[in-house]
N, C-alpha and C positions, 0 to 999 in steps of 0.2 A: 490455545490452539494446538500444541505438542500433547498435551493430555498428562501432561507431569513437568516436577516442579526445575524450574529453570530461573538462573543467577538475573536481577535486575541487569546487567551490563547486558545481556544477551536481546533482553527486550528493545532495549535503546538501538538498537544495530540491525533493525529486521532488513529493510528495504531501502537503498540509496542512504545507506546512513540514517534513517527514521525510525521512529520506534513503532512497534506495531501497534495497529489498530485498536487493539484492546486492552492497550496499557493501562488507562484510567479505570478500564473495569478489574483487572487482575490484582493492582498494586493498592487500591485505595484503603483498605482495610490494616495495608503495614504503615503506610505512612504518608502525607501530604501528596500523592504525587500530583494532582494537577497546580500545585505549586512549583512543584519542580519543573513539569512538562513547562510553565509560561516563565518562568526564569530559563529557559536552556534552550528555547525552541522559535522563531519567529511565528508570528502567526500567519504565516503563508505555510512556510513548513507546518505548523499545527492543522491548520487544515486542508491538506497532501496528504498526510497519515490518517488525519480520523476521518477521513472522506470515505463512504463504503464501497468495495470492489463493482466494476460494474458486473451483473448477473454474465452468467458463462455463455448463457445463450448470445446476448449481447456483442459478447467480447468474440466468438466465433462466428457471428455474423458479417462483424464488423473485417474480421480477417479473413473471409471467405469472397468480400468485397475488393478489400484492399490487394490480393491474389488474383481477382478475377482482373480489374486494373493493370496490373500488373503484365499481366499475360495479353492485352489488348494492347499493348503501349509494345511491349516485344513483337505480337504478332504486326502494326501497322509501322516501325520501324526497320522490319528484315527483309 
């Protein structure tokens, strides 16, 4: 995702302490990692991280909602 080459410790540490999303595709070729990832990781946290972003569109909809709310709940409390 940085477009150059970055220390495994850094992967493990992306988001909330989780490793980023595309660990198993970046690391697989050095060495065992989706062994490592289910030795180190629960699998609730396993599937937190490899769960994919939701689209942007989504994600600004959804906060353009949650802002409109917002502002309805200010404007019927004042």
């Amino acid at each position: 995702m940085l477009g150059h080459a970055v220390p495994f410790r850094y992967c493990r540490r992306v988001t909330d302490d989780l490793p980023c999303r595309n660990i198993l595709d970046c690391w697989f070729e050095r060495f065992d990692v989706a062994a490592f990832v289910q030795q180190h990781y629960t699998a609730e946290q396993i599937r937190r991280f490899l769960t994919p972003p939701k689209p942007k569109m989504a994600s600004l909809v959804e906060f353009i909602e949650r802002a409109k709310a917002a502002r309805n709940q200010s404007d019927q409390s004042g």
